[in-house]
Every structure is written in structure tokens, then in C-alpha cells.
N, C-alpha and C positions, 0 to 999 in steps of 0.2 A: 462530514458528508458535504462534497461541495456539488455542486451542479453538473458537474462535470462527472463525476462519480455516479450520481444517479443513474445517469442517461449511461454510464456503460454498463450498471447492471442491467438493463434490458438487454442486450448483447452477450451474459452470462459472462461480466468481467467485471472483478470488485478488486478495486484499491484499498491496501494496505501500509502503513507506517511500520517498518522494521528497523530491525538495527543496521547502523553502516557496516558494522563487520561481517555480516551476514550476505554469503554469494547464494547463485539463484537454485544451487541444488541443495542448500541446506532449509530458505525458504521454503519450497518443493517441499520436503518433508515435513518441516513443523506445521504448515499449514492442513497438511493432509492427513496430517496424524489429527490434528484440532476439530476440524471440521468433518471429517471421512466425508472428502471429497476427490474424487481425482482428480488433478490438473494435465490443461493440456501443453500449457505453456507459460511462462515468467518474465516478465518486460520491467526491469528496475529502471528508477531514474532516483541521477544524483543531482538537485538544482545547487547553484551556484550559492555562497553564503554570503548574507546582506549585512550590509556595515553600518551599524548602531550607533550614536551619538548619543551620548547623557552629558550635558555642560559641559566640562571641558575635557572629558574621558573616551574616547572612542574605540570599539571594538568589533566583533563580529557578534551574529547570534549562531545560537546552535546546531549544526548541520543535520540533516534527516537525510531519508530514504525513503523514498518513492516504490512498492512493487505492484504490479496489476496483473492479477493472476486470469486466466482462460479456463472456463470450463466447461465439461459438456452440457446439451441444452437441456437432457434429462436431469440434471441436479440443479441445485442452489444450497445456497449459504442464507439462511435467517441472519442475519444483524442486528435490526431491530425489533422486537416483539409489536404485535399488530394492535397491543390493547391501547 
């Protein structure tokens, strides 16, 4: 949960971590099957992969996936529990 994510669930838009191989109509459905929520829309992002140094080894780290789903203002997603 970063700050940025916060401030878009007020907007009824929650960011997810999926997999890279996954396009926006297969998210589309697993998340709506998960949650039973409708979505209105799918906005993926792929960031760039950052180049690690350990002594004298140098590599890349892990690549992820970015999606931020839209939904309508009548629903939500629980994520957290309130206690």
C-alpha cells in the first residue's frame, strides 16, 4: 500500500500486483471473479527493470506488473479488514 494507492481508492481505483503474462482482459476476469465486482476499466503498467550490484556481480531485479483497476462508485473492494 503506497500513498499513492491510497489516495486512488477514494476515486474507486485499487492497484494490483499481477503477473507479467497476464493481458488486461484475462485480469478483467480473475479479479471479478475474486472480488464480485464489476470493473469499468484496466490501466497496466510495465516499469523499467533496475540494475543490482552485489560486489562484483551485477544483475537486474525481478520485473512486475502494475494494474489499476476502475470501478463503480456503488461498489468496493475490502483489502484490509477494519479491526
Amino acid at each position: 500500500m503506497t500513498e499513492k494507492s491510497t489516495k486512488l481508492i477514494e476515486s474507486n481505483q485499487y492497484t494490483f500486483f499481477v503477473n507479467i503474462k497476464l493481458n488486461k482482459k484475462q485480469i478483467k476476469n480473475i479479479l471479478e471473479s475474486l472480488y464480485k465486482v464489476n470493473i469499468i476499466s484496466v490501466n497496466t503498467y510495465n516499469p523499467p527493470k533496475k540494475r543490482k550490484r552485489f560486489s562484483q556481480f551485477e544483475g537486474y531485479k525481478t520485473n512486475y506488473k502494475k494494474a489499476i483497476i476502475k470501478i463503480p462508485p456503488s461498489q468496493s473492494i475490502t483489502i484490509l479488514p477494519k479491526n
